[in-house]
C-alpha positions as CSV (number, residue, x, y, z in Angstrom):
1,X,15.7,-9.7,-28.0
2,X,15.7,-13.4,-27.7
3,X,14.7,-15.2,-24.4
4,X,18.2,-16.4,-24.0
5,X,19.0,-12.6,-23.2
6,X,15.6,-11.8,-21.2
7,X,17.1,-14.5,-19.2
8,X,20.4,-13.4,-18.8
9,X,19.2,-9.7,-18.4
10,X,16.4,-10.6,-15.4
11,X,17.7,-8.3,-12.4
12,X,14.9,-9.6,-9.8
13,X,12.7,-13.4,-9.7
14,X,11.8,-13.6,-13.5
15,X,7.7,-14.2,-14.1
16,X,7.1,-16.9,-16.8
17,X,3.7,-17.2,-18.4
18,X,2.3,-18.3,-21.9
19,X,3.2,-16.5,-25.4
20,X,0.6,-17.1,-28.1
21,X,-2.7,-15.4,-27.5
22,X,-3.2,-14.0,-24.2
23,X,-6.2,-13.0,-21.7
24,X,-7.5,-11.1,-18.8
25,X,-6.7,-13.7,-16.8
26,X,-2.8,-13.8,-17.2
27,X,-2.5,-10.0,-17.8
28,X,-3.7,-8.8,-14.5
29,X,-1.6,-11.6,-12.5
30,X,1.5,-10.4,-14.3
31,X,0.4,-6.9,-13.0
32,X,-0.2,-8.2,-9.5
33,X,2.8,-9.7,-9.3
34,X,5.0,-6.7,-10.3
35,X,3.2,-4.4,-7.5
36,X,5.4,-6.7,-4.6
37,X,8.7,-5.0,-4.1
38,X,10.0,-8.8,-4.8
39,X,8.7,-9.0,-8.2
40,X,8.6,-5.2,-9.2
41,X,11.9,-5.7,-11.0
42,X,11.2,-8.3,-12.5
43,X,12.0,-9.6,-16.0
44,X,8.7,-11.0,-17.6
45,X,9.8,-14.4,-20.5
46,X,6.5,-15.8,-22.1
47,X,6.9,-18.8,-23.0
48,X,5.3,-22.8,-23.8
49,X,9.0,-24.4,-23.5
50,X,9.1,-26.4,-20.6
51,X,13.4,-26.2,-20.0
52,X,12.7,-22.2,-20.1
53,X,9.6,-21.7,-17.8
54,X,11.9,-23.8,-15.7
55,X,13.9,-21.6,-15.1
56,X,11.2,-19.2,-13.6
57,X,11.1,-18.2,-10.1
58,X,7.1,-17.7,-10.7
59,X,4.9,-19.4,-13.5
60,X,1.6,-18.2,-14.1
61,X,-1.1,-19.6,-16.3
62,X,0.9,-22.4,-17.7
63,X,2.5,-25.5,-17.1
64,X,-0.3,-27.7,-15.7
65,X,1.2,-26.9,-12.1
66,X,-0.7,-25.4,-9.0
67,X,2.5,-25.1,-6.1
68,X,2.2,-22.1,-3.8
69,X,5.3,-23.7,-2.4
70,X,6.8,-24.0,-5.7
71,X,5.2,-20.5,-7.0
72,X,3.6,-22.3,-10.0
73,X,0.1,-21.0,-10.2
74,X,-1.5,-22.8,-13.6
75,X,-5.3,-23.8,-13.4
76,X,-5.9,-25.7,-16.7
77,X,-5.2,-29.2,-15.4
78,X,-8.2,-31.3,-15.6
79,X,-7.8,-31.7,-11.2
80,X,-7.9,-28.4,-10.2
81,X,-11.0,-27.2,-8.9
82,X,-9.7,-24.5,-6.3
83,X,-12.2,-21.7,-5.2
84,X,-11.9,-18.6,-3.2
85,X,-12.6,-18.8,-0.1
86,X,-16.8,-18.9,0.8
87,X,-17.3,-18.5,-3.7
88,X,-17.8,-21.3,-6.1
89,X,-16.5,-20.2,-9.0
90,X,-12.9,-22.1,-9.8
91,X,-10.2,-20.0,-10.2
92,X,-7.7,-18.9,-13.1
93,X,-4.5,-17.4,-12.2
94,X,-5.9,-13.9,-11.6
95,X,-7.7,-15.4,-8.9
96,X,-5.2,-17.7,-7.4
97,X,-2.7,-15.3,-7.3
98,X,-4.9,-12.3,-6.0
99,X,-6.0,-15.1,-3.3
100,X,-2.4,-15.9,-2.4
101,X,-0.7,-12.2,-2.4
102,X,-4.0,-10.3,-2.8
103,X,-3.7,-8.7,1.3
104,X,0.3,-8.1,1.0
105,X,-1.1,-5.6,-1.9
106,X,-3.8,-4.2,-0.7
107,X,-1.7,-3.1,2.5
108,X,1.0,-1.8,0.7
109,X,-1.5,0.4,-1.7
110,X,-3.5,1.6,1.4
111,X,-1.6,1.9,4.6
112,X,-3.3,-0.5,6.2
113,X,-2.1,-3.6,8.5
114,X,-1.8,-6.5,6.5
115,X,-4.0,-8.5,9.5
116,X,-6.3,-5.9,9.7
117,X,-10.2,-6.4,9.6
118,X,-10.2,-3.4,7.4
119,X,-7.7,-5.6,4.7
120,X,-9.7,-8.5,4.6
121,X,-13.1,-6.9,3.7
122,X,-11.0,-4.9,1.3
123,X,-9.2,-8.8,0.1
124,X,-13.0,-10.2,-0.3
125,X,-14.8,-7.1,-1.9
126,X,-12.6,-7.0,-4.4
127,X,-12.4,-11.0,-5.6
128,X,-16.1,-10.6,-5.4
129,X,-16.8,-7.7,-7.6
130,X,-13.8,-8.1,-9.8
131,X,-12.0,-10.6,-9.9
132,X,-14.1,-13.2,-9.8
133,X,-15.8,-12.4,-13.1
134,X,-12.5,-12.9,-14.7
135,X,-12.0,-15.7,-13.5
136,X,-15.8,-17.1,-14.7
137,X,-14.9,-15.7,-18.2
138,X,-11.4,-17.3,-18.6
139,X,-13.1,-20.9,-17.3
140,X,-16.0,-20.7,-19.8
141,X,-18.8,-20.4,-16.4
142,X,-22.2,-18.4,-17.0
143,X,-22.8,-15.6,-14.9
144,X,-26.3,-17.7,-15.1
145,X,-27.0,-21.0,-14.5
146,X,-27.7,-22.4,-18.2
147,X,-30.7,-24.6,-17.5
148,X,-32.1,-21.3,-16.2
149,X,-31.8,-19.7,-19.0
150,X,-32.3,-21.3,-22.1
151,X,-35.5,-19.5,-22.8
152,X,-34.4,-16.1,-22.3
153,X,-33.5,-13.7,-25.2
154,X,-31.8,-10.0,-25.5
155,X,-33.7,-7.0,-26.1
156,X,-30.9,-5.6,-27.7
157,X,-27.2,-6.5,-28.2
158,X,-24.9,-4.9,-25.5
159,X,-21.5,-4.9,-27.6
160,X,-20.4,-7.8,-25.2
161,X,-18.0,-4.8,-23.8
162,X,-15.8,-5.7,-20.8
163,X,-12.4,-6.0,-19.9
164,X,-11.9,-9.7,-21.3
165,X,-12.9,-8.1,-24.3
166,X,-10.8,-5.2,-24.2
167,X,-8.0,-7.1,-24.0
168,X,-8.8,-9.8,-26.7
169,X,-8.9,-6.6,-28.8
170,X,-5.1,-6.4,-28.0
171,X,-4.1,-9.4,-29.7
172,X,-2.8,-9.4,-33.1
173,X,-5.9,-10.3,-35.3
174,X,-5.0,-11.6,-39.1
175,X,-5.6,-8.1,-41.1
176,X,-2.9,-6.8,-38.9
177,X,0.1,-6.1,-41.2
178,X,2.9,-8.5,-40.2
179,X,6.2,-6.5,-40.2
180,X,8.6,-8.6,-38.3
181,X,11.9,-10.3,-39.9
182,X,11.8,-13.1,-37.2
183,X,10.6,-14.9,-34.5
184,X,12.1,-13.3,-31.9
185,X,10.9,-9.8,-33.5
186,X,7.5,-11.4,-33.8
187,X,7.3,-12.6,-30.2
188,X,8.5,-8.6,-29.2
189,X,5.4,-7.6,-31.0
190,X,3.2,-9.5,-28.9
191,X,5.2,-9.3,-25.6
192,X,4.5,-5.5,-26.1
193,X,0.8,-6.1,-26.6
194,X,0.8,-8.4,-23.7
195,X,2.2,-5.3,-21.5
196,X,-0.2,-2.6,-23.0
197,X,-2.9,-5.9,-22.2
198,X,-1.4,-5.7,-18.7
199,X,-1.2,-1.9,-17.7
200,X,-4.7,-1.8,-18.8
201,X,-5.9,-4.9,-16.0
202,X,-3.4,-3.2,-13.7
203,X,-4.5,0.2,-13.8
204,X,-8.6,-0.8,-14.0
205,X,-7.4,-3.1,-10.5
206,X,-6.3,-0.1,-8.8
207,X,-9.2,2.2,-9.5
208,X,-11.5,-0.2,-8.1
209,X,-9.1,-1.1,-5.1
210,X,-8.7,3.0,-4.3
211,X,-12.6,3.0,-4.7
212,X,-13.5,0.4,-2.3
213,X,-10.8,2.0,0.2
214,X,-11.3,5.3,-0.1
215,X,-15.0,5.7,-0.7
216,X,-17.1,2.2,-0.1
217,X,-15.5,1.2,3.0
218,X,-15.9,4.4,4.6
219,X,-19.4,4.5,4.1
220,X,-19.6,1.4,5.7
221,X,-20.1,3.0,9.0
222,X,-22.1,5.6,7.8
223,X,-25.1,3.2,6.1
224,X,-24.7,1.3,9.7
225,X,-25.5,4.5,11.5
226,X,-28.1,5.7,8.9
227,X,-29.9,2.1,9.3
228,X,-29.9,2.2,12.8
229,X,-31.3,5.8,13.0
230,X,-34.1,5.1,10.1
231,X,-37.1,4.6,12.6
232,X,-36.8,8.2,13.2
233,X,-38.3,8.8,10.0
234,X,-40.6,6.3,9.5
235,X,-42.2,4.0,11.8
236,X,-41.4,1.0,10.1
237,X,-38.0,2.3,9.4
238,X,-38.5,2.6,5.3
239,X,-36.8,6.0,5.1
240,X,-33.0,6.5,5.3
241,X,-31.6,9.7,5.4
242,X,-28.1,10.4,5.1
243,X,-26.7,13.7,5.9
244,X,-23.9,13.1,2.9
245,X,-23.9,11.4,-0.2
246,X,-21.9,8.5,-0.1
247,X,-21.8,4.6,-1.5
248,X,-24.8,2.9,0.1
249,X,-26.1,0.0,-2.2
250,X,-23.8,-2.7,-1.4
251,X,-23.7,-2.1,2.4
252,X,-27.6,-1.6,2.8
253,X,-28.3,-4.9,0.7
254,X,-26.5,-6.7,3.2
255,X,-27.9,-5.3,6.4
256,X,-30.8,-6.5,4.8
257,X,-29.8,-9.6,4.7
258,X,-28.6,-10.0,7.8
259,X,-31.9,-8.5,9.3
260,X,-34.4,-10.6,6.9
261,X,-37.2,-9.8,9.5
262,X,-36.7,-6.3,9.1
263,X,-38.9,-4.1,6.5
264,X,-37.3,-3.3,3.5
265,X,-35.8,0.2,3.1
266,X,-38.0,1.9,0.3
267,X,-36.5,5.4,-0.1
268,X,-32.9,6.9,0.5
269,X,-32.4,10.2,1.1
270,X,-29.2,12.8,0.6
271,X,-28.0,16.0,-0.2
272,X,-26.5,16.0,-4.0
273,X,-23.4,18.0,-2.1
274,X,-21.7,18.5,0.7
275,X,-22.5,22.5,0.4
276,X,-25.0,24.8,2.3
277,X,-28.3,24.4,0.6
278,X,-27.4,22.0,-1.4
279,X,-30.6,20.3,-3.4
280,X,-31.9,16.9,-1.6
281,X,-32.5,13.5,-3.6
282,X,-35.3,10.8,-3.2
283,X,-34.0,7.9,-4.3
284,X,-35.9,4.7,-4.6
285,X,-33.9,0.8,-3.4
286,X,-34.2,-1.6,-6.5
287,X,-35.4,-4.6,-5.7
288,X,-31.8,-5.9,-6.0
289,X,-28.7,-4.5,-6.3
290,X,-27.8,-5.4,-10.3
291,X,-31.9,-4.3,-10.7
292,X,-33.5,-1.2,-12.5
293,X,-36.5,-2.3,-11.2
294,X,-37.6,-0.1,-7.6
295,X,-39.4,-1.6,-4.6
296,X,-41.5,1.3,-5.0
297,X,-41.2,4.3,-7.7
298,X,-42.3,7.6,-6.8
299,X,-46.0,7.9,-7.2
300,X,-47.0,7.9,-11.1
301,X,-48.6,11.4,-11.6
302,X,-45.2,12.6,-10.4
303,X,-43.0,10.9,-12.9
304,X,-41.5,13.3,-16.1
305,X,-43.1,16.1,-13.5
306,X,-41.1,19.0,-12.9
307,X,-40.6,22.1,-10.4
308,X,-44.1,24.3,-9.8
309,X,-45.6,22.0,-12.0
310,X,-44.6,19.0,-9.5
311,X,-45.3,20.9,-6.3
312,X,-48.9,21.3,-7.4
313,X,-49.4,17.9,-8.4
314,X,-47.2,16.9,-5.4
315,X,-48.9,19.1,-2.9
316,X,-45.0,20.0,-1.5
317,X,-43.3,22.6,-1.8
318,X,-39.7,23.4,-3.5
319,X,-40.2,20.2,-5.8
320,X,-37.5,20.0,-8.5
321,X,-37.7,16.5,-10.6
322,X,-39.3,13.1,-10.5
323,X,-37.3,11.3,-13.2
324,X,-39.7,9.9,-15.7
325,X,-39.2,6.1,-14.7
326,X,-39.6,7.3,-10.9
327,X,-36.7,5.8,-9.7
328,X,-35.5,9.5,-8.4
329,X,-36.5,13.0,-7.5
330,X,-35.4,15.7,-6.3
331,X,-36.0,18.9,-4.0
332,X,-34.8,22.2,-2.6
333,X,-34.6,21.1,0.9
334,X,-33.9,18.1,3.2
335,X,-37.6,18.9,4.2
336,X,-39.1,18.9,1.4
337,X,-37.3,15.6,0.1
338,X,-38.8,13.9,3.6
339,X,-42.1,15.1,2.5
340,X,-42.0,13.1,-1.0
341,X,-40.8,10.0,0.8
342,X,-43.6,10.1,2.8
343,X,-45.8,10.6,0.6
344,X,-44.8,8.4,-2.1
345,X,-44.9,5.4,0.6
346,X,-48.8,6.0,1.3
347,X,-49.9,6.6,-2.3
């Protein structure tokens, strides 16, 4: 099909963006776009002709234009330095359309009022542990700031795996077979890849959107709660004990830092489920929230330990596991887990 006819076929504002090789970037602001009721029918033409992205209601990633008014969201011109609000990192056009229509989406896939306080943590959390990543990659910024880290060296190579690679992997690479008669068959080829490229940036957007919502944010009130009550557990308030399991990292790290006078949290406690007599964890804080490292493993003549064997050595009864780097344990009961906590904190 040519472009002509996408044109003439377009039954709802048609989306322009870039043909040629295609990214993260551009592949989740398509899918962003078509979660809006205004742009869910919407043709998609990609394109580098100026008279046809023209004819766009909505041009992302190309162009050398940034209009909200105009719906032009491009971020390659050498002027743009546009941030999210209270980040650094400049934005591609994931980010600038996720900041522009990012709440309207969020409402409609939770429920929630588009004004709520509930929406904007929601709007935030996500550009900050999603999308803003993307938009570092697509820009060419280190997650590191170089000067910092010329002397360091991997252990070991990590595959570089990650969505921007994932979808790199989409594009046609030069021992793919080329089977197409023309240009316009050729450009269907890769406006099909750009779609699979899409879905994939869509769908890994929603299941971190339905996380945050239905898990992290309700544990929000819970770690409050848990933090508050912690001094009934330790003096110095170094125990928390939930009575569920539930998300607590993020929201503890922050308490944290909004209390920097406070003692740091060493142990967190929980049930591994929500049933009756349910096995209790122990699990060490890292020292930061992207760290292996604890603020205090479980003592070392404990760690690889397990069951009778642990309880001796332990001194506590109904001992389960210390996990050989001692960042966790485990035991039968809620009172035996307090027992290792408090242990481990004066050994």
């Amino acid at each position: 099909m040519t472009e002509a006819k996408r044109l003439r076929m377009d039954p709802g504002p048609l989306i322009g963006t870039h043909n040629g090789h295609f990214h993260a970037d551009e592949a989740l602001a398509v899918h962003l776009l078509r979660m809006l009721p205004t742009y869910n029918p919407s043709t998609l033409i990609r394109t580098r002709d100026p008279a046809l992205l023209s004819t766009c209601h909505t041009v992302v990633d190309v162009g050398g234009e940034y209009h909200p008014a105009q719906n032009r969201y491009d971020h390659h011109q050498r002027t743009f330095m546009t941030t999210f609000p209270s980040r650094t990192t400049k934005l591609s056009s994931a980010g600038l359309v996720y900041m522009h229509f990012g709440k309207p989406i969020i409402a409609l896939q939770t429920g929630l009022g588009e004004g709520s306080e509930e929406v904007d943590i929601l709007w935030k959390k996500v550009y900050e542990d999603f999308i803003e990543a993307l938009d570092a990659h697509d820009n060419g910024i280190s997650v590191y700031n170089p000067s910092e880290t010329k002397t360091l060296q991997k252990r070991f190579y990590d595959g570089g795996i990650g969505l921007g690679s994932l979808v790199g992997d989409l594009n046609t690479d030069f021992e793919d077979p080329y089977t197409a008669k023309t240009p316009e068959e050729a450009q269907e080829a890769e406006d099909a890849r750009f779609l699979q490229a899409s879905s994939l940036m869509g769908s890994s957007f929603l299941r971190k959107l339905q996380y945050y919502y239905r898990a992290w944010l309700p544990a929000r009130a819970l770690v409050h709660q848990t933090y508050d009550a912690r001094k009934e557990h330790d003096s110095k308030g170094r125990i928390m004990l939930f009575p569920r399991g539930c998300p607590w990292k993020d929201h503890l790290y922050t308490l944290e830092a909004e209390k920097p006078d406070e003692e740091k949290v060493v142990y967190v406690l929980y049930p591994e489920n929500e049933h009756e007599g349910a096995n209790w964890r122990v699990q060490a804080v890292s020292v930061s929230k992207d760290s292996f490292e604890s603020r205090k493993p479980l003592p070392d003549n404990w760690r690889g330990v397990r069951d009778d064997q642990l309880s001796g050595v332990s001194e506590i009864e109904d001992c389960i596991f210390a996990h050989a780097s001692g960042f966790i344990g485990g035991n039968k009961t809620r009172a035996g887990a307090l027992k290792m906590a408090k242990k481990a904190i004066e050994l």
